[in-house]
N, C-alpha and C positions, 0 to 999 in steps of 0.2 A: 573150492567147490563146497568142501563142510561151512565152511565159514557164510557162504552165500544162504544153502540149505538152511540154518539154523535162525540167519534172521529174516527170510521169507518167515518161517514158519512162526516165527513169533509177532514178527510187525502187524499193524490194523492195515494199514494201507502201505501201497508203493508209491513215492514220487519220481516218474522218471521225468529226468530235463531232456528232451530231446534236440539235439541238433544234430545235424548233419556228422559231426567227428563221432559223438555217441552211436549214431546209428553206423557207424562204420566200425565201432572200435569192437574188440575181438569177442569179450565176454558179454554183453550187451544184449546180442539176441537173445542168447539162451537166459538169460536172468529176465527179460521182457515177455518171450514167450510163456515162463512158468507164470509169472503174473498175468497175465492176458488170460492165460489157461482157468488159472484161478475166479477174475474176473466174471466169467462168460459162466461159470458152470456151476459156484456154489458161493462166491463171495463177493458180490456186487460192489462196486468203487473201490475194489482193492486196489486197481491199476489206476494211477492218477497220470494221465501224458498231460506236461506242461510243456508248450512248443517256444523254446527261446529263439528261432533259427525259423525262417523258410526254407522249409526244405521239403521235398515230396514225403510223404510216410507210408509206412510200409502199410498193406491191403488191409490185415488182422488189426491194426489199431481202430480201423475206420468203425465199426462199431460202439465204441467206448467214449465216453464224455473227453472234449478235452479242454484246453486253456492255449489261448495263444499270445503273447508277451512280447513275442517281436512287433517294431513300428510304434511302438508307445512311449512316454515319457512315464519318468521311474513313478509318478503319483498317477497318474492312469494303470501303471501295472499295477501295481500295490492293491488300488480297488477292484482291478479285475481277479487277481489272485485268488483275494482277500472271499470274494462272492463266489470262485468258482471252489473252494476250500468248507465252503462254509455247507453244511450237512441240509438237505430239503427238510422241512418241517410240515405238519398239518395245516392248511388254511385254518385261521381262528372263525369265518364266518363264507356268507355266501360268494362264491366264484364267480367274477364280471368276463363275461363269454367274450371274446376276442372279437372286436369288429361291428359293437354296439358300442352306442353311445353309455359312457356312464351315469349314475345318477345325480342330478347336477341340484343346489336350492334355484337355479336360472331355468324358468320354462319356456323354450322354445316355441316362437312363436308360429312354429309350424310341425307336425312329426318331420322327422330324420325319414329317408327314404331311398336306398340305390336301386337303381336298377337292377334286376336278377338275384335280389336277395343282399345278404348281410358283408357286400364284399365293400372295399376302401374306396369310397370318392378320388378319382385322380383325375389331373387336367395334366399331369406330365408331357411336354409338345416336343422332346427331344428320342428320338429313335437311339438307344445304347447301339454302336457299331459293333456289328458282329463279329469284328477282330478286334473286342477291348481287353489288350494286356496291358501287363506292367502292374498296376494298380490295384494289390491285394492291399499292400502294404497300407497303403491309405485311406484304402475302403475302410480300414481294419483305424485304423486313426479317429476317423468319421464317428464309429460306431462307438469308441471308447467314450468318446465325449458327447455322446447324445445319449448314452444311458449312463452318466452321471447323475446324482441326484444332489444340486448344489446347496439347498436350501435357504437362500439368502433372498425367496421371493423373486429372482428375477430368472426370465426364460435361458436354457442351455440353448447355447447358438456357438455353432463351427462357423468358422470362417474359413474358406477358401481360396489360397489366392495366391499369384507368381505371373509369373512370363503370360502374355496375351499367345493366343494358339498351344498351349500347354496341354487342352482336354480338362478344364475347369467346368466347366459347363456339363460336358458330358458327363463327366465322375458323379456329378453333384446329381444327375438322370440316373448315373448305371446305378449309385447307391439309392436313391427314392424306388425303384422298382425292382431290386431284388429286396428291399423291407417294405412292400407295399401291405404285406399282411400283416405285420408288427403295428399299423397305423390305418384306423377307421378311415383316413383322408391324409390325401400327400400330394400340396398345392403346390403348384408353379407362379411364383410371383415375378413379372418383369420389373427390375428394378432401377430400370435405366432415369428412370425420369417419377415424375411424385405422381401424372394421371396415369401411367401403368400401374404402378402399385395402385392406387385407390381400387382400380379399376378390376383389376384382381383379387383383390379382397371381398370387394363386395360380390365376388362371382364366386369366392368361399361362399361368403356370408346367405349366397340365395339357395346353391348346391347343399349345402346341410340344415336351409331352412329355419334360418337366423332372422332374415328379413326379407320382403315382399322380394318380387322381380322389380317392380316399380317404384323401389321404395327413394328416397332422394341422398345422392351420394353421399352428402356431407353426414348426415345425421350417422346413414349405412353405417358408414368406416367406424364410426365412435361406438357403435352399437356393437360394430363386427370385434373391433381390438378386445373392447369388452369382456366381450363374451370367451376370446379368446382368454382373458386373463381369468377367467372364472373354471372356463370349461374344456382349459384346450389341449387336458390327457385324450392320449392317442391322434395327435394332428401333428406331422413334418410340414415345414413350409419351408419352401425353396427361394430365396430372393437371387434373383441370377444377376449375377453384369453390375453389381452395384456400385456407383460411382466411388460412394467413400462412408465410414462411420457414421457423420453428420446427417448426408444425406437421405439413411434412411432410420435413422434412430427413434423417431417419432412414429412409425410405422412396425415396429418392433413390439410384438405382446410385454406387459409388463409382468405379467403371472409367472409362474415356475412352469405351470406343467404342459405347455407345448413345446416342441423340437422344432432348431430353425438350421437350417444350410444357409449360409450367406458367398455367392462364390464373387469377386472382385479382382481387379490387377492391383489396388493399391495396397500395401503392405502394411497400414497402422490399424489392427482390428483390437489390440491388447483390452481398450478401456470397455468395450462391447463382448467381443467374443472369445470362444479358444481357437489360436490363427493355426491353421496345417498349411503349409507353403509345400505347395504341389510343384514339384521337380521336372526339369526335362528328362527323356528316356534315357538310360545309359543305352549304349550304341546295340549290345547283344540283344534287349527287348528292341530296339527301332530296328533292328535287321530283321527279327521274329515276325513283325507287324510286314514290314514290306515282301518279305518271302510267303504269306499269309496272302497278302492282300490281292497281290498280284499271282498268286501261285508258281512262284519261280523259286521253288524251294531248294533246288540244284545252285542257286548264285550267293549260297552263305557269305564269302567275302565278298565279293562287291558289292553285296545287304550291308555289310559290316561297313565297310566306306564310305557305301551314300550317307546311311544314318551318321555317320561321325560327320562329314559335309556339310552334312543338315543341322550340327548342332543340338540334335536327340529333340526336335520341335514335332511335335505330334500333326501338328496342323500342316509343316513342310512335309512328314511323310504322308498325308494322306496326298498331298498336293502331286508329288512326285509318284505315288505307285497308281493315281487317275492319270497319268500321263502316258506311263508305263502302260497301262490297260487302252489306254484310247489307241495310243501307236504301234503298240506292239512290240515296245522296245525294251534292250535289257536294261536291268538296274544298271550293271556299266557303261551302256551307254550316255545313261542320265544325268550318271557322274559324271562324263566328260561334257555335256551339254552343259551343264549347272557350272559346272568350273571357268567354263567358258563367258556364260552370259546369266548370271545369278541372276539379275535382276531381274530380268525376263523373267526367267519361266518360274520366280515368286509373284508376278502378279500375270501369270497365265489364268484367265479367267474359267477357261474350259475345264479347268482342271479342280474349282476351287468346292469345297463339301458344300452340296446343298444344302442342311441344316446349320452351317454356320452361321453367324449373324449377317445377316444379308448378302450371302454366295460373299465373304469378305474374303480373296488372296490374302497371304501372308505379306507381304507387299503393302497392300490398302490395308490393314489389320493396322499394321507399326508405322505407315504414314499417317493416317486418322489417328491414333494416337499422340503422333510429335505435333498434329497441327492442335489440338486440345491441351498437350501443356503448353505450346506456345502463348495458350489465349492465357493462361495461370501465370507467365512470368518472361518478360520480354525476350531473357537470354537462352532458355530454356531451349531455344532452337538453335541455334548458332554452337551451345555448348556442344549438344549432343551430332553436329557435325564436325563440329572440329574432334569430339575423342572418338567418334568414326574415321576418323583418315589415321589415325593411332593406331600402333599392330595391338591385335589382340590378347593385350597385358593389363592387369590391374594401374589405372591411369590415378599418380597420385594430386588430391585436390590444391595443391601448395602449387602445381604447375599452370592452375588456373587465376588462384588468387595472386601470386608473388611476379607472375607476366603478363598479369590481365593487358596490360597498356600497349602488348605486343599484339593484340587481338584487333585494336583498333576502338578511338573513343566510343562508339556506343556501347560495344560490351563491357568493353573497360568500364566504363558510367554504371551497366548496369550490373555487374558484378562486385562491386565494389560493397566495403559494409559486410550484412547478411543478403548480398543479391546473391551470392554464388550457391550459400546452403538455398536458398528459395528457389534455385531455379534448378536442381540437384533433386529437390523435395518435388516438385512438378514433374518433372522426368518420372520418378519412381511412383509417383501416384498413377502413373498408366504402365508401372513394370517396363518402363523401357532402360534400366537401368538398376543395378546393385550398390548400394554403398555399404563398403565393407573396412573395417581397423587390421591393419594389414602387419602383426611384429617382425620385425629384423631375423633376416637367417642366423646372422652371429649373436644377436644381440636383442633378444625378444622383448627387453624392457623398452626400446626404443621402438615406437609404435608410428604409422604413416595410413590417413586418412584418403581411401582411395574408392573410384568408381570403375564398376565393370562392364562393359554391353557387352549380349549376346548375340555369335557371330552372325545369324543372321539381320538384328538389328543396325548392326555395321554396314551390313551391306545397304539396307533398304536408307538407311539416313546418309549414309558418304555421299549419293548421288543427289541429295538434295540442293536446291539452288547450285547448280554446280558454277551458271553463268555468273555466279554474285562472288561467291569468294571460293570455286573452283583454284582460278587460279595463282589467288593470292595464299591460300589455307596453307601449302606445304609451307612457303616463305615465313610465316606468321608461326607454326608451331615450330619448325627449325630456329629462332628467331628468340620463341619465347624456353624453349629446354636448352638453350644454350644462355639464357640470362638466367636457367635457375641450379643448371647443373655446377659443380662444385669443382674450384681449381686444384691443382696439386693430388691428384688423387693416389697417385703412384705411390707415394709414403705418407700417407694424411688416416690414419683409420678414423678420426673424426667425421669423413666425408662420406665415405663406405655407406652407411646405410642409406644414404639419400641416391648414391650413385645405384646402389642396388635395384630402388624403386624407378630410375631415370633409364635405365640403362640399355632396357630392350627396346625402348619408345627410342631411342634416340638412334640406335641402331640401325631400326628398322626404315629411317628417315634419310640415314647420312653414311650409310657403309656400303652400297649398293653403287655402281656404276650408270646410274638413271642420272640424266642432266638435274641439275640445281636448278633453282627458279634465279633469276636477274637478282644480284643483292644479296646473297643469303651465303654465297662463297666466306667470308671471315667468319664467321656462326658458323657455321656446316664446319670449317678446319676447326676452330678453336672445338669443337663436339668429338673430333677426329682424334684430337692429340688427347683428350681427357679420356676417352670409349679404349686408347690402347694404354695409358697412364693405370688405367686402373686392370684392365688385362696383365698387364706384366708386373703389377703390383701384388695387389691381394690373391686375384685369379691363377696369377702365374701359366695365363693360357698363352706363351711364346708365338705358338706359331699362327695365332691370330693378329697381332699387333703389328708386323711389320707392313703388313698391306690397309692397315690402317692410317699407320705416320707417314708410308710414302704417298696416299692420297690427301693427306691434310698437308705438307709440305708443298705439294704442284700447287695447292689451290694458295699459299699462304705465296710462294712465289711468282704466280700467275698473278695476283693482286698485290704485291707490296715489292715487288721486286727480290734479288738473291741474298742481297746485301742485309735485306731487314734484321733486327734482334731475334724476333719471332722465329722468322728463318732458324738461325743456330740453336735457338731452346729447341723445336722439334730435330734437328740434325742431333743435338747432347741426347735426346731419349732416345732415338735411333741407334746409334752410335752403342748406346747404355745397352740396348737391345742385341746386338752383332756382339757384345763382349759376353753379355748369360748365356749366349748359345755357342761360344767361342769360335768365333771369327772373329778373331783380330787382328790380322790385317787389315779388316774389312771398315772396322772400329777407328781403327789407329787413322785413316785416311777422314773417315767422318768428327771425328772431333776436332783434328787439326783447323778441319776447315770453320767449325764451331768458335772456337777458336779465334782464327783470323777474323771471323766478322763481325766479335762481340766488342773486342782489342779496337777493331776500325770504327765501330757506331759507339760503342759506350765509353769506350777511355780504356787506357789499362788496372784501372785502377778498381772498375766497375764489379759487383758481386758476383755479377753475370760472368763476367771472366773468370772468378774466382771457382766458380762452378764447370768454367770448362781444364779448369787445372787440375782440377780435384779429376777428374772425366779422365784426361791424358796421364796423370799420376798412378790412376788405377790401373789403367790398360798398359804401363810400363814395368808397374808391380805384376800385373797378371805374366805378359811376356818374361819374368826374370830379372828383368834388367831393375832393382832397385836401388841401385845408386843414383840411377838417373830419375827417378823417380822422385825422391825426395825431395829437391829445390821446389817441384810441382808444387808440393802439399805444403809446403814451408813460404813460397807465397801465397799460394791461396789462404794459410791460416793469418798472414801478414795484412792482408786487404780486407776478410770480413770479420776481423776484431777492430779494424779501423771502421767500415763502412755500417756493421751490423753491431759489434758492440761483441763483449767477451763470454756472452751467453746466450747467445743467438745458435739455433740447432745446425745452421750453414758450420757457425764456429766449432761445434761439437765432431762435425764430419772433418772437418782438416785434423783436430785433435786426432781423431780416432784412426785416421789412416799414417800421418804419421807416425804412432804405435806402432802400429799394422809393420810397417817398413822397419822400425827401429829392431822390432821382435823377433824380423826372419833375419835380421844383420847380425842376431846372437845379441844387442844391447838391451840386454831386458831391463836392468835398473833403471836407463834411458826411457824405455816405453813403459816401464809402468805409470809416472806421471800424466803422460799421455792421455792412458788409457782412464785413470780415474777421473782428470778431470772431465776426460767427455762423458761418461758415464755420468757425474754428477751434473752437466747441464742437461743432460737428455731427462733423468729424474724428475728434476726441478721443473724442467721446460715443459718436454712429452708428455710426462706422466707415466707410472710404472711398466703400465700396461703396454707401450707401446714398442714395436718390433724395431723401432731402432734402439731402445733401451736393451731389448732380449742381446741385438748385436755386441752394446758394448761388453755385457753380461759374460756373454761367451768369450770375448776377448781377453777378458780378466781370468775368466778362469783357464783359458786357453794357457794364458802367460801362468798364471802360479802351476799349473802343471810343467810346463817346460822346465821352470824352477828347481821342480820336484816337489812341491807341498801338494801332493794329489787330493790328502782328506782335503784343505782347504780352499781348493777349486772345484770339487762335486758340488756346493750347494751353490755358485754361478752358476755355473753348467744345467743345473737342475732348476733352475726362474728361470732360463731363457728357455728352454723347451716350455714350460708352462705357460709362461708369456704367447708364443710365435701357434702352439697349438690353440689357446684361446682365441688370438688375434688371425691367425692366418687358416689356421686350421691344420688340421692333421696330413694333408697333402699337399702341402706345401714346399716347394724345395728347399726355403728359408728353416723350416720345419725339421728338416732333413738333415737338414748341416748341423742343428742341435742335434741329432738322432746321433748323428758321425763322431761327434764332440764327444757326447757324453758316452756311447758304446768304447772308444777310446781310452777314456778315464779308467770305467769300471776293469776294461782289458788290464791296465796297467794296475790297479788293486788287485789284480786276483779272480776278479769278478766275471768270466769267461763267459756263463747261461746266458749274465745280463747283457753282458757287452752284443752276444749274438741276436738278444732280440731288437735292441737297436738298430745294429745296422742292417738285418735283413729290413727293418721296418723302412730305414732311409733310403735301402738300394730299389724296393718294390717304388717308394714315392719317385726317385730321379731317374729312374727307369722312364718313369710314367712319361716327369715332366721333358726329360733331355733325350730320352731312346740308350741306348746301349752303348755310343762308341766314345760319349762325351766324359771330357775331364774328369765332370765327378762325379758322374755313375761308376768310371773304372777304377777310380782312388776309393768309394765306400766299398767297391765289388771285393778291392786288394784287402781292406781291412777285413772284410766277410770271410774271403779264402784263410787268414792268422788266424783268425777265431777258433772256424774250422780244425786247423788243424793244431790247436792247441786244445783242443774237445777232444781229440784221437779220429777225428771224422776225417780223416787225411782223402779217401774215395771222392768226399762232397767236396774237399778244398779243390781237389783237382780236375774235377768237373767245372767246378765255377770257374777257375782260370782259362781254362780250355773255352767256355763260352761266351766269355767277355776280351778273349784274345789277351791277355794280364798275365806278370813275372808277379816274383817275389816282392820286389822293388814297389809297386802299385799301389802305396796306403800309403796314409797320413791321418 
């Protein structure tokens, strides 16, 4: 409090930053109100409120100058700061009275004249809706950059522009009429076409008495631009709906000092204006608006649902709360009407805003649109049906380019080259579509070129020509994400990011029990066994995978018969699957069979076999039984150093498990060979970073611990968690089993704190992945309880055993 006391009284002024945490936080009042106090009563701009934050402000500021900073870009605040900081000065000379013309060397070849005195010429033809939320933030955008003072001779002009039904139009009305007094004249120019604009201009150019009523258009316009570029401080001009930069660039004052709105759907304003891309609602302002609109201010959440339904589209809630008012119906009703029959009631006519561009539904809005860039690029329409039938995920462009030929010769033809970006660039020149550079969750240097529609764009384009390729469309995108999706994913992190970007597209196609089209059955499996390949891989999401490989199995044996190779590759990942969740019984019967039909189609001699030896070696080492185990892996290492060669990663797994075996038999001299040499192929092969290098990593240090050289197996042990958490991630079971490893080690140094935050670390992950009663949630659980009670926490050890059902005996 002295401390506060002492430099109020010495400071010139107060800066306070307000947001929302400031205005809550505890000393703040009282240090605000003595400045405010100050303020008001003897020291003018003491209290300086800089609002970084939307937030309501308290009543007592509302008096006091202030700054607001939120919605801007860091060089718009900067000069707003910069001016609202800067101290008022004397006028050097005579004061230009707000809402006259200034003194121009251009003499008008008429007086200036409003009607009723010295008020702003306006033609504004758009009514601001009297529920216009949301939109401070932008307004507040708007204004940064029209009171800019560029100096480079040419006019400040915003540009406007996103999603069609957005509230562009309107924004572009609510901000010309609440600055209608900042500007002598604030024209509406239609800009749809070059005889609107003209047309417009010169209806400026008669209204402020530029040129005759009669005077001849062509000459008008040059006269009008003119004069604009001479004389045109204090004129907003509005160009609405504008096709594109080109379009109206010639119609563009070339002077500094008039103010231009340009609102459009195309996205490339850079070279002409400062571009503000006007957002959809987030869902709590579109619940606002329809609880508002329709006075159903009691239906907060299912306000809250429609608008999410609606995709936050300004133009579907006004469409949806005219309906609501015409029937009488609730919001949740709507909702279920809409979920039902979307299509409909986006182009219910009855419902649609009268001052939109000609009563347009939301429907006829983004159909007029797709049939305009159709005429800009052949494919342009076909594209944006087919990533309408795609669930609503970022759709990457490589799916288009790399299967075009699954699409059928004419797209294919016309996609091909730069047809794909051109018809990509058509699309977004009417906002019917986002292109966006999308980084890797793991891996953010690894970057995937993708397009987004908004969902209700999806809806109104999926239904297009449905007779034409209706009902070829699903066959053809199943068809072409299965000629782009990536094999081997289960152990490949090479493939990972591309899987990542394929993954919910593919799903959403192929993992649902909705009939397949004629033809699309071997696509659709082979999508089946990669969508659960990479679940039980990187994902480690178990208990989605097996209802994946047993519908890609019916479909692979339904069409190839039992016997196939195919067949045994999805029974070996199944199989693989029934042994991570320990059923193995359930294992041991699925691989034999794997198995038998590899031995009967390929030979015995085949890789493929060699891969279901390795499969039944595992699951005989899981069961105990290691002796028998052994011949397993001793042919399989026999067959893929003949078939594959003696540094092939197949060769590295027979390596590695026989270690594996040699290790638990007590032959450690025996398995360490083993184990280096597979470590050194997986290196060489894999590369460092890869999670079966982390394997062999652990194994080695696993084994020099057994040995007893502990220092010398901490810094194995410590790559392979670094490794498995890079590569897999942190919750990963793979991940865990380093946790287990290396909590172990440090136990057996001395290291008890460290050891306990491991394993708690690995028991929270196999908890996750396995649940409570499995193998090695209860062997990390048993090493958790030693810890425990080598801490003196003996309470906590006996707890944890008692909850996981666990002896003494329970760790490794």
């Amino acid at each position: 409090m002295a401390w506060m006391d002492e430099r109020h009284q010495k400071a010139d002024s107060v800066l306070c930053v307000v947001s929302s945490r400031y205005l809550d936080a505890p000393y703040s009042a009282l240090e605000r109100h003595g400045a405010q106090w100050a303020a008001v009563s003897k020291r003018p701009n003491f209290l300086l409120p800089v609002f970084v934050e939307s937030c309501e402000a308290p009543t007592l500021l509302a008096p006091l100058k202030r700054c607001d900073l939120h919605g801007l870009n860091e060089d718009e605040a900067r000069a707003r700061l910069e001016t609202f900081m800067t101290p008022a000065s004397k006028p050097t000379g005579p004061v230009h009275f707000p809402g006259l013309p200034k003194p121009s060397a251009v003499v008008p070849t008429a007086p200036v004249a409003f009607p009723g005195g010295p008020r702003a010429a306006s033609n504004i033809p758009i009514n601001v809706p009297l529920h216009f939320l949301g939109r401070d933030d932008d307004l507040a955008a708007i204004d940064a950059v029209l009171k800019t003072e560029n100096g480079n001779g040419r006019a400040v002009v915003t540009a406007l522009h996103g999603l069609r039904g957005v509230g562009k139009t309107t924004l572009a009305a609510a901000y010309a009429e609440r600055h209608r007094s900042d500007y002598r004249a604030t024209w509406w120019i239609r800009a749809e076409t070059e005889s609107t604009m003209r047309a417009d201009l010169v209806g400026l150019g008669v209204r402020l008495g530029w040129v005759a009523v009669d005077a001849p258009e062509e000459p008008a316009v040059a006269a009008i631009l003119e004069r604009l570029r001479e004389d045109g401080d204090g004129i907003l001009l509005v160009y609405d709906n504008a096709i594109n930069a080109d379009e109206i660039r010639k119609y563009l004052p070339r002077g500094e000092t008039a103010r231009i709105i340009v609102t459009s759907n195309a996205p490339n304003w850079d070279g002409v204006a400062a571009p503000v891309e006007i957002e959809i609602w987030p869902k709590e302002v579109g619940a606002d608006y329809l609880m508002a609109r329709t006075g159903r201010k009691s239906e907060r959440e299912a306000a809250l649902a429609l608008s999410e339904a609606l995709g936050g589209l300004p133009l579907a809630h006004e469409q949806a709360a005219a309906y609501c008012e015409r029937l009488g119906t609730t919001l949740s009703d709507y909702r279920k009407r809409f979920e039902a029959a979307p299509s409909k009631l986006l182009d219910a006519e009855k419902d649609a805003p009268a001052e939109y561009h000609d009563r347009l539904t939301v429907a006829k809005t983004f159909a007029l649109a797709i049939d305009e860039a159709a005429k800009l690029h052949p494919a342009a329409e076909p594209l944006i049906v087919y990533a309408a039938l795609l669930a609503p995920e970022p759709i990457p462009l490589f799916l288009f380019s790399e299967a075009r030929e699954k699409f059928g010769k004419p797209i294919a033809a016309n996609l091909a080259g730069d047809g794909l970006d051109e018809a990509v660039a058509a699309l977004r020149a009417f906002a019917l579509l986002d292109r966006e550079t999308i980084p890797d969750e793991r891996e953010p240097a690894i970057t995937t070129d993708c397009i987004r529609l908004h969902r209700l764009v999806r809806q109104v384009a999926a239904v297009r020509r449905e007779e034409d390729i209706g009902g070829n469309a699903k066959w053809a995108l199943i068809a072409a994400l299965a000629d782009v999706y990536p094999g081997g994913v289960l152990k490949n992190p090479d493939a990972w990011p591309r899987a990542r970007r394929l993954d919910a597209l593919a799903m959403a196609l192929v993992a649902s029990d909705v009939p397949l089209p004629e033809g699309a059955e071997l696509a659709a499996a082979y999508l089946l066994n990669q969508l659960a390949g990479f679940r039980q891989g990187p994902l480690a999401a178990y208990a989605l995978v097996r209802p994946l490989l047993e519908r890609a199995l019916a479909l692979y044996e339904n069409a190839m018969g039992s016997d196939d190779p195919i067949v045994a590759s999805i029974l070996n990942n199944l199989g693989y699957l029934l042994q991570e969740q320990g059923d193995l019984e359930g294992a041991r019967t699925i691989h034999e069979r794997a198995l038998a039909i590899s031995e009967s189609a390929l030979g015995v001699d085949h890789p493929d076999v060699a891969a279901c030896l390795n499969n039944l070696g595992t699951l005989l080492r899981d069961c105990g039984d290691r002796a028998q185990a052994l011949p397993y892996f001793e042919r399989a290492l026999t067959i893929n150093e003949k078939a594959l060669g003696p540094l092939h990663p197949d060769t590295a797994l027979c390596l590695n498990n026989l270690g594996l075996v040699l290790r638990e038999q007590g032959e450690f001299s025996r398995a360490l060979p083993f184990y280096e040499r597979a470590l050194e192929i997986r290196e060489r092969v894999l590369g460092p970073y890869h999670p079966d290098t982390a394997a062999s990593l652990n194994n080695l240090g696993g084994l020099l611990r057994a040995q007893g050289n502990l220092p010398g197996a901490l810094p194995y042990l410590e790559r392979a968690l670094a490794i498995n958490e890079r590569t897999l991630g942190p919750d990963h079971p793979d991940t865990a089993l380093g946790l287990n490893n290396l909590g172990y080690l440090l136990g057996a140094l001395g290291r008890q704190v460290e050891a306990r935050y491991y394993y708690e670390r690995a028991l929270a992950v196999l908890e996750k992945a396995f649940g409570h009663s499995h193998a090695s949630t209860q062997r990390v659980a048993g090493n958790t309880a030693k810890v425990l009670d080598a801490l003196g926490h003996r309470n906590e050890a006996e707890a944890l055993r008692e909850n996981y059902g666990i002896t003494d005996s329970d760790s490794s």
